[in-house]
N, C-alpha and C positions, 0 to 999 in steps of 0.2 A: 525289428523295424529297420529298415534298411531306408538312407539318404542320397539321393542321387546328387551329383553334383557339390561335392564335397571338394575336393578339389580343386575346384573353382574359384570357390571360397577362399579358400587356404592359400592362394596365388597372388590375391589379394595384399595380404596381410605381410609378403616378405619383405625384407629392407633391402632397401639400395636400389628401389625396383620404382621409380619418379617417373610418373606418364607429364607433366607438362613443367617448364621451367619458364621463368619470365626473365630478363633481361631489366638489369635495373637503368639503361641509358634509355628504354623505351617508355618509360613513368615520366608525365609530364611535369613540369618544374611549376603548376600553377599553384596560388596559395589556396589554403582551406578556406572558411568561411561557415559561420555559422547565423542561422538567423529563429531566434526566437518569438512566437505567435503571441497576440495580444490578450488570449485567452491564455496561455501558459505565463503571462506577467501577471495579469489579476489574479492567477491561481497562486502565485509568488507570494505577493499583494496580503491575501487574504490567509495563507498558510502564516505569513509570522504575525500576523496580528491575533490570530487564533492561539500562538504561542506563546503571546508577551500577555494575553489575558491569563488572569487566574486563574485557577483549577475550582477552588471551592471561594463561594461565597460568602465569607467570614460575617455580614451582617443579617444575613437569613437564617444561618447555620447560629449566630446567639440568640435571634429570636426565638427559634423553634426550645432552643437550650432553658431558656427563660422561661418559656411557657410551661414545658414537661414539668422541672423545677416549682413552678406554682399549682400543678395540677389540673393545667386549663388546657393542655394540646390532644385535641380528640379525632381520632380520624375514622369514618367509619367503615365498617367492614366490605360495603358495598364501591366505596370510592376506592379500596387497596384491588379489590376485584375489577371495577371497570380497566381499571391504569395497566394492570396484569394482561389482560385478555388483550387491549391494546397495543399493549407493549409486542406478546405475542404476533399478532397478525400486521404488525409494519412489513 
């Protein structure tokens, strides 16, 4: 298999070989500025509030504990199946 234009390529790629230079006296001396949207604040807002909450909820997680422990926590077979399939198809 033969490539034409190989060479071309390869013209490319040498050093010391700069098609455009800029002049740094011609960069304007204006300042930056940044401006952040109302929706990127509330997403601010709402990200560390999501992080200073807790992970697990310690008074759910001892009741269910409590219950198992007494032989009262029953779940049934059909409710682990709905929650599945659900979970599936979000």
């Amino acid at each position: 298999m033969r490539i034409n234009g190989i060479g071309n390529v390869n013209e490319l790629y040498k050093p010391g070989k700069s098609t455009k230079t800029y002049d740094a006296k011609s960069v304007s001396g204006g300042k930056d500025s940044l401006a952040i949207s109302d929706f990127a604040k509330d997403l601010q807002v709402a990200k560390q509030s999501v992080k200073s909450a807790p992970d697990i909820r310690q008074a759910r997680v001892d009741d269910i504990k409590s219950q198992m422990e007494a032989g009262k926590y029953n779940v049934s077979a059909s409710q682990v199946a709905e929650k599945l399939v659900n979970k599936y198809f979000e």
